[in-house]
N, C-alpha and C positions, 0 to 999 in steps of 0.2 A: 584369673577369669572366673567366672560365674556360672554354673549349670544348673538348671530346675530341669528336675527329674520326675514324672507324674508317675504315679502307681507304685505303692510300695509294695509290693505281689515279690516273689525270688527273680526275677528282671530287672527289677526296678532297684533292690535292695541289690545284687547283684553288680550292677553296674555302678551305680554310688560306692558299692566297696571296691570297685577296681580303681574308681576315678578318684578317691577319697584325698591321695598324696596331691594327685594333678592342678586339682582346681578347688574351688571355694563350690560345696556340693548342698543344694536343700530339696528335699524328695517332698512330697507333697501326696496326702492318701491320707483317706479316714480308716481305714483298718489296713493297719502293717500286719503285713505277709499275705495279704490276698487271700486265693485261693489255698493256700496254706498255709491258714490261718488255725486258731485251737480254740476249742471248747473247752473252758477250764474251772469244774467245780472243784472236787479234791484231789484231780489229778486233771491231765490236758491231751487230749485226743483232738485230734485233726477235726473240722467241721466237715473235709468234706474227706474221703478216706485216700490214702498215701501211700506208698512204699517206692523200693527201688529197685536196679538192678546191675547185676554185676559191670554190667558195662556202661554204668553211669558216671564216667570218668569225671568229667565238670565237677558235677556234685558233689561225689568221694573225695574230689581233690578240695571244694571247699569244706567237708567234715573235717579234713584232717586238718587246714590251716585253719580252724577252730578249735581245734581239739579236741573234735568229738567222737574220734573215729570208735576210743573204746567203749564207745557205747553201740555202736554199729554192730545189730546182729543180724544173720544169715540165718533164712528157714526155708529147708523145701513145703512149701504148702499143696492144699491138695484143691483140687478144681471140681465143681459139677454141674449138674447140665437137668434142667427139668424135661422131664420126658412123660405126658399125660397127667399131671399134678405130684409128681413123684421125683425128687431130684435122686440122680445117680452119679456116681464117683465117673469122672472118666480122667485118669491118669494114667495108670498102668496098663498093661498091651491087654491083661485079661479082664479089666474093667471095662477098655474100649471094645473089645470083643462082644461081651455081656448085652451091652448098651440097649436095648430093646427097641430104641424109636431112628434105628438103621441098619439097612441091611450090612449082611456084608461084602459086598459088591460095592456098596456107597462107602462103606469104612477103609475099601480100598482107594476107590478115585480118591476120596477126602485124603489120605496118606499120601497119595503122589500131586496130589494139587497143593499141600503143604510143604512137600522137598521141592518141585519144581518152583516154588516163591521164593524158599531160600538161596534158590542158586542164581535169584536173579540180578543183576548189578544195578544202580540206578537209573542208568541210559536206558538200559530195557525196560524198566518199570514204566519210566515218562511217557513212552510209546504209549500206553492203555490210557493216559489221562484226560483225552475225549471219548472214552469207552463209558459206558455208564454199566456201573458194576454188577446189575439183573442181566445185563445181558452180555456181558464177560462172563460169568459165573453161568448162567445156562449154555453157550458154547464149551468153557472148560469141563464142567461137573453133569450135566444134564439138570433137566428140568426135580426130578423127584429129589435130589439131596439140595437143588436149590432152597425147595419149598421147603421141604423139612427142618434143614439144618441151620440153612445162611439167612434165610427170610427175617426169620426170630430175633437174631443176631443183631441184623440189620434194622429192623424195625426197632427194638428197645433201645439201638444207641443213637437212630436218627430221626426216629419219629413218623411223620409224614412226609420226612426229606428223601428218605431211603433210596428212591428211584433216581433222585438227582445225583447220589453220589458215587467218584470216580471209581473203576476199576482198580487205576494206579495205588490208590490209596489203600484197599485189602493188598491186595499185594506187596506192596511196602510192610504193610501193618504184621501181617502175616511173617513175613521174612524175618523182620527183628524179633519177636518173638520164638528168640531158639535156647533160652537157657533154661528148658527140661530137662530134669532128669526122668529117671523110669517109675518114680512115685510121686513127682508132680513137677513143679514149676519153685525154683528158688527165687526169694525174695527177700531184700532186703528192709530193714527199718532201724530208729535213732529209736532204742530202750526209753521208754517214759514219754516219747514224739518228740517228731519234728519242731514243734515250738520252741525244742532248747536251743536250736540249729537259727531260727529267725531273731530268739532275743540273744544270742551272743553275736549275730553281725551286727544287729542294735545296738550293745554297748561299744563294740568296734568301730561302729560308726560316729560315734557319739564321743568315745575318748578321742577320736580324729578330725572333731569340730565338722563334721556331718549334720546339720541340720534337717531334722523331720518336723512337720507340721502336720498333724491331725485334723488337716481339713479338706475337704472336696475343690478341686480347681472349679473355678466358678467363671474364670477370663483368660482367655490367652487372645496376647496379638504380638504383631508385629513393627514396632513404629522405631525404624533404624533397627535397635534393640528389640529384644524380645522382652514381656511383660507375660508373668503369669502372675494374677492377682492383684493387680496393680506393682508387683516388684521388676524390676531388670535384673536380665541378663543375656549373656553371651549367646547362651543353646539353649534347647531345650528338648528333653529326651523324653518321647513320651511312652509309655509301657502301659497304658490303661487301655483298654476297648478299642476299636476306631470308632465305632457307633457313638463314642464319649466324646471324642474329640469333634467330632462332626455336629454334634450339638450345641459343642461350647465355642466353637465356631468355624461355620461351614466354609465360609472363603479361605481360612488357613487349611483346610479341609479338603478341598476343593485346588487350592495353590499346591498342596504337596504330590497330589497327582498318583495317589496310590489307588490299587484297583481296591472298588467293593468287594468285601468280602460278605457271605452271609454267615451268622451265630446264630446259636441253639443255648437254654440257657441246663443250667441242671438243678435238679432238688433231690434233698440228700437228706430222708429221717433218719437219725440218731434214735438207737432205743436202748432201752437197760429193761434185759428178760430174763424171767426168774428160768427160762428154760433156751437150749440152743434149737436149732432152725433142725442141725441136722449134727451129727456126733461128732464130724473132724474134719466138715470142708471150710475152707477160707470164703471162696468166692463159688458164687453159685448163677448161674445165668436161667432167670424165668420167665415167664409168659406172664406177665404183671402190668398194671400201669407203670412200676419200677420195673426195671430189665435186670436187674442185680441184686443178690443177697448176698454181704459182705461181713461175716462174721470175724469181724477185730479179735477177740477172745480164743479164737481158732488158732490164730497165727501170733500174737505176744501171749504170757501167762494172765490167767485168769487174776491169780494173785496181784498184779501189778494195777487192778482197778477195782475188785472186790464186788464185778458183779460182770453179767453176758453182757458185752455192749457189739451190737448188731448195725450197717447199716442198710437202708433202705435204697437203692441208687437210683434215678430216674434221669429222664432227660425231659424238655418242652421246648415250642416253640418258644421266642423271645412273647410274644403276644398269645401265647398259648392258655387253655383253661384253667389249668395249675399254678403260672404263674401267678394270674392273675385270681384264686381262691382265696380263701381264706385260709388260714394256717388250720385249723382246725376243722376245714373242711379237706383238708389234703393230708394231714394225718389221716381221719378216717378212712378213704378213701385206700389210702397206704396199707393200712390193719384189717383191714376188709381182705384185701388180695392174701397177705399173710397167714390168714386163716386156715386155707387149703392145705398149708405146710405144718398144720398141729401147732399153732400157737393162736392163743385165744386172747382178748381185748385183757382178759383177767390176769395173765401171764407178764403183761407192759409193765414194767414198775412206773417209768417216765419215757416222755418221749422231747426230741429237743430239733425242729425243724430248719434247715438252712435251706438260701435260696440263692442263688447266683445268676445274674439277666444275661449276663453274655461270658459264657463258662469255656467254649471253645466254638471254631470252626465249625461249617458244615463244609467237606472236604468233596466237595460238586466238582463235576467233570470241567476239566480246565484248570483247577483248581492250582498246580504247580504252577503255569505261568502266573499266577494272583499273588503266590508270596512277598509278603510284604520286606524291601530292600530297607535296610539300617540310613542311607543317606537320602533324603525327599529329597524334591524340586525344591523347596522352602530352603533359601541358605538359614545353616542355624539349626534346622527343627529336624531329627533322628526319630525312628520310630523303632522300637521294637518290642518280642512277648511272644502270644502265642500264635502269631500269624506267623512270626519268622521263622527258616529255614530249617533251624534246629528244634523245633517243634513239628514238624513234618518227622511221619507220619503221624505220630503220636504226641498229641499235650502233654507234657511231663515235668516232675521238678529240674533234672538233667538239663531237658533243653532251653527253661526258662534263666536258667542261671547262665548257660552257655549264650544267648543268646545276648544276656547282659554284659556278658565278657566281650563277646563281639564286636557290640554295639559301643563300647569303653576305647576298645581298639581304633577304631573308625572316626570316634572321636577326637582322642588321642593324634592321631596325625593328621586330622585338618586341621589345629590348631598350634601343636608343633610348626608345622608349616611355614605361619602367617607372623 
């Protein structure tokens, strides 16, 4: 049999290497690995920034049948948190103590509204998911550490969405987020990036008569067979956007009977500076047009790219004003905010912009019943990525891979089957 596989993102690629043996397999996508994909002058960093965690079982397990595991390194990194134009460490109990922009009275609720999430099961979580999360979060925490603390939060990762999104989903988010230690947060990463991790399932793929095409699906239908691009076949697995599919054709679209979902897109400046942000935090959470200072150099060795390489993180609407700037007017824009933190236009060595239109979910109240299932109403046509289940709470590499494996499963015995 025959599968076309759309999106070569860790889903896509993913699911083609479990299906590899099964069937006659061709993926289809103008940049293999997606959203984890690499920028590669004299070495290869992530375009858009990466790592892992211990409990990223899927993953880990496809590092190791790659052989990559001995390059798999462990770091506790350190976290911080802008408070009045000033980022502060908040990791250790007498950091969080320190913290100047909360009381402590709120350092406490915030302590037991973070042990009460981990203790929650899933059934209990789903309960909150027509709760809209301002107003979960002012019942649980009150009003003053909502403002303070969650607002900022919420605003830099959802934009203008913030109000629409679920309860359920801080609370999930929150809960898997428990491998702290007492100086910060362990995290994992592939020594020299992830990209060595996408081009050895490419040559896997590839010595396994795995066909990739380096081009945008431009047609899919239906007639008996499936056709994408004017080719047949048997399935077809799609792992790109739904927004993609629904464009390239809305009746199949429309025939598979999946709920809308709404996306948020993200932009991600890459910079090389002759100076760091801050002395030894990894991730830093601002009041920015970007919500995030992600300092790469903090957390691999300096050595290992022979200069700071920092990123800038943001999020926008899909039709948002940043999407749609100019690249050099959204740098600017980017270095402008940066200022405040001691780093001057003068400091930039280079700057290297990425944009991505529909990057993840907006995770809005209701949100769990909208998860997108692996089998459509379309005999034939599978969906999976970052809609599905295993990307709940969190878009991750973990769950993109696992989801692929899933979706291979599912495939796997409706054709067994027949």
């Amino acid at each position: 049999m025959k599968i076309a596989i759309v999106g070569a993102g860790l889903t896509g690629l993913s699911a083609a290497f479990e299906l590899r043996d099964f069937a006659k397999v061709k993926v289809f996508d103008d940049c293999i690995g997606g959203l984890a994909s690499s920028y590669c002058p004299s070495y290869c960093i992530e375009k858009f920034y990466h790592h892992c965690f211990r409990r990223d079982s899927d993953l880990l397990d496809l590092i190791k049948k790659l052989k990559l595991n001995s390059k798999l390194v462990w770091k506790v990194v350190r976290i911080g948190q802008e408070c009045n134009g000033k980022i502060y460490p908040l990791n250790t109990p007498i950091e969080i103590i320190k913290f100047p922009c909360m009381s402590l009275s709120d350092k406490i609720k915030l302590a037991k509204f973070t042990f009460s999430c981990r203790k929650k099961n899933f059934d209990e979580i789903k309960k909150f998911d027509e709760v809209k999360v301002v107003e979960g979060l002012k019942r649980e925490v009150g009003g003053r550490l909502l403002t303070s603390f969650f607002l900022p939060l919420l605003k830099s990762k959802f934009g203008d969405y913030y109000e629409e999104v679920s309860y359920s989903w801080l609370i999930a988010r929150v809960a898997i987020r428990g491998n702290r230690k007492l100086r910060g947060e362990e995290l994992g990463y592939l020594r020299h990036g992830f990209n060595q991790m996408i081009e050895r399932m490419v040559e896997e793929l590839n010595s396994n008569n795995v066909i990739l095409r380096k081009e945008k699906v431009k047609k899919i239908e239906k007639c008996g067979n499936w056709k994408v691009n004017g080719e047949e076949f048997d399935a077809v697995i799609w792992t790109a956007p739904l927004p993609v599919l629904k464009s390239v054709n809305e009746r199949v679209y429309s025939s598979a009977k999946v709920k809308d979902i709404k996306y948020q897109s993200s932009i991600c400046l890459l910079i090389s500076s002759k100076e760091s942000v801050t002395e030894d935090i990894y991730w830093s959470n601002v009041n920015c047009r970007f919500g995030a200072i992600i300092e790469h150099t903090h957390f691999m060795p300096f050595e290992d790219y022979g200069e700071n390489l920092i990123y800038l993180a943001g999020y926008d609407r899909v039709d948002g004003e940043l999407m749609s700037a100019k690249d050099e007017e959204v740098v600017k824009i980017y270095l402008k905010c940066l200022k405040k933190f001691g780093i001057e236009e003068k400091d930039v060595k280079w700057t290297k912009l990425f944009r991505a239109k529909y990057s993840g979910p907006i995770y809005e109240t209701g949100y769990i019943n909208k998860i997108t299932p692996y089998r459509t109403s379309v005999e034939g046509l599978y969906i999976a990525g970052m809609t599905s289940k295993p990307n709940y709470p969190e878009r991750s590499m973990n769950g993109s891979v696992k989801a692929g494996k899933e979706v291979s499963e599912v495939v796997r015995g409706d054709f067994e089957c027949t």
